[in-house]
N, C-alpha and C positions, 0 to 999 in steps of 0.2 A: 504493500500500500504506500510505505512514504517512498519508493524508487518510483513510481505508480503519479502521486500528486509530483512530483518535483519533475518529473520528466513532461507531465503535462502544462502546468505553469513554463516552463524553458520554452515549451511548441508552442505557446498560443497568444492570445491579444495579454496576457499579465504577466510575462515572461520580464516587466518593469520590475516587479517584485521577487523575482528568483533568488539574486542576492541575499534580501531581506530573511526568506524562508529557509535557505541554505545556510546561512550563518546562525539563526534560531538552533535550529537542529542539529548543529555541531557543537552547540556551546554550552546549551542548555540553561542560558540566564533567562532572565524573570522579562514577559515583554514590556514589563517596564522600564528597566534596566535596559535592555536596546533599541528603547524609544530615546532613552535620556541619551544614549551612549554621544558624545562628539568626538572628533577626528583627534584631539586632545588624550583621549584616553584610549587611543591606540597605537601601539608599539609591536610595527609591524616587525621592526630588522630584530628584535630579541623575542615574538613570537606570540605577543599577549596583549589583554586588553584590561584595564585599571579601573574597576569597577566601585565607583564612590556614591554614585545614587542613580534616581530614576524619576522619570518623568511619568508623571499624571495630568491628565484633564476632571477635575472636582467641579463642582458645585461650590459657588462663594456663595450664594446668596437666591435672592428668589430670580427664577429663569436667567440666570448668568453662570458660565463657567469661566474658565480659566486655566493654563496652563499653568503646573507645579512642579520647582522640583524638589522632593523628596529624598531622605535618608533611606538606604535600605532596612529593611522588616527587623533586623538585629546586625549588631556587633561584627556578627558571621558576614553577613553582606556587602561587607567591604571585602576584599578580596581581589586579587589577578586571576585570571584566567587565563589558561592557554589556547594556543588559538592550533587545532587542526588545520593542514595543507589546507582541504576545502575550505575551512573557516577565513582564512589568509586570501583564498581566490576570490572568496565573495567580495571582502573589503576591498580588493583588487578592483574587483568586477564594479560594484558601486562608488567607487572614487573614480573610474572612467566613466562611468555611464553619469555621474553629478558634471563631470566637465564638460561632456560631450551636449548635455542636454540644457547645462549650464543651471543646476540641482542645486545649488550650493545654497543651504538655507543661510539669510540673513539675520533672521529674528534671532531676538536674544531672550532668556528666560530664567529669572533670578540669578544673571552672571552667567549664564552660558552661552554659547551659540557653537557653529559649524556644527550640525547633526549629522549624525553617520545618515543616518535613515530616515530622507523625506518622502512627501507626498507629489504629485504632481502640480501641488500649489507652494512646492517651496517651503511647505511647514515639516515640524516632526512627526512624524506618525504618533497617535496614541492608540492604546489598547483596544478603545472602541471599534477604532477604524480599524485594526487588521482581523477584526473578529468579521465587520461586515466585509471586508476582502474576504477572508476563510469560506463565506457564507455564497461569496457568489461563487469561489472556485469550484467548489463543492455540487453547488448545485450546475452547473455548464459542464462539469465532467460527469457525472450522473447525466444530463441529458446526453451527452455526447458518446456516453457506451452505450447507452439504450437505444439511440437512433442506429448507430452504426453495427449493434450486436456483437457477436461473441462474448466472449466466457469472463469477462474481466469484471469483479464484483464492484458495486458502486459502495464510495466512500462514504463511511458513517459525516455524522456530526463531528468540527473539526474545533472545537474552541482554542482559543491563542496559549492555552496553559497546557493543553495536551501536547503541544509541540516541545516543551521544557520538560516533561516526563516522560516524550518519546525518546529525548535526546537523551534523556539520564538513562533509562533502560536500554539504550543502544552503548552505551558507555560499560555499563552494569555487563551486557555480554560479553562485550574484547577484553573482559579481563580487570578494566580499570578496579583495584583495592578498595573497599568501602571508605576509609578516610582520605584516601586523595577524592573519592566523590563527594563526600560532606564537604570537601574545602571548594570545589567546583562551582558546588549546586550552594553555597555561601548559607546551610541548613545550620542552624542552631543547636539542636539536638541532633546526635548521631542517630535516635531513632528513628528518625524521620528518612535520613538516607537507609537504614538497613529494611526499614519495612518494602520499598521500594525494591532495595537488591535482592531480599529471601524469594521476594515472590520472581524474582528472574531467573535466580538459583533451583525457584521448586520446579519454576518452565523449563526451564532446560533441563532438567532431570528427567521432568514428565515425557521431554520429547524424545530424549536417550533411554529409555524403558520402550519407548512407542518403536524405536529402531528394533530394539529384542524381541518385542513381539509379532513385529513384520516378518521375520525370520521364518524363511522356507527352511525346515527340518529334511532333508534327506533319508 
């Protein structure tokens, strides 16, 4: 499924956001946290990205919002991250595609500016917005295997936090150690990263038993 959505976003009219959704899934931060991210807190030549807070759109008051930026959830949340080859390509990919298309946000917000990851209006994404992005992808690939047919299952419900828990369970398989995940995933408690890894652990077990019982007996 996520070789599935990302191969289909690269082919089609949102291939804008491929980047966006590619570095998500590689890094497994909060899409708060790489709405805030700016070009500031990444450091491409040693490999990581400097993770101090995150941007929100709240509610100040009656029918007015606002862009915020925010502390992360705890302590833990500050942290570096490293940045996988793909993760490194996407920043790549979107620091060309901001000059090319000439993307470079202006806006500044509580002291910040240059966002890694804007909108086609020049602003930072926020969380809203890449849920209603999920929302249309989601449903245009669903139309788009049903028209066309074959066997290829249509994509659940995609919400923008399921992407930071697919990434962590894709981390959780290659091996990544439960404490280099907690420091990753910027989790406060270690239980919160191990409940996450046991149940990757019991999958993969379950699937290596399912190999045994495949087994044609002679």
């Amino acid at each position: 499924q996520q070789d599935n959505f990302l191969t289909y976003i690269k082919n089609s009219k949102y291939a804008y956001y491929y980047p966006l959704f590619v570095f998500i899934l590689e890094t497994a931060l909060r899409v708060g946290e790489v709405c805030g991210l700016t070009w500031d807190d990444v450091d491409l030549e040693h490999g990581f990205v400097n993770i101090t807070h995150q941007l929100q759109y709240n509610n100040v008051g009656k029918d007015a919002c606002q862009y915020q930026i925010l502390t992360p959830k705890s302590k833990s949340g500050v942290r570096n991250v490293p940045l996988s080859n793909a993760a490194r390509d996407a920043l790549m990919e979107q620091m060309k595609n901001q000059i090319e298309m000439d993307k470079k946000t202006e806006i500044e917000i509580d002291g910040y500016k240059d966002f890694v990851f804007s909108n086609r209006q020049n602003k930072p994404f926020i969380t809203q917005t890449i849920g209603r992005i999920l929302n249309r992808i989601v449903d245009d690939y669903n139309s788009d295997i049903k028209k066309f047919g074959g066997t290829i299952k249509p994509l659940p419900h995609i919400h923008p936090h399921i992407l930071r828990h697919t990434s962590c369970s894709r981390m959780a398989e290659a091996g990544v150690d439960p404490r280099t995940l907690q420091d990753i995933m910027g989790h406060a408690s270690m239980k919160m990263t191990m409940e996450l890894y046991n149940h990757v652990t019991n999958e993969r077990l379950t699937n290596e038993i399912q190999k045994l019982n495949n087994r044609r007996i002679s």
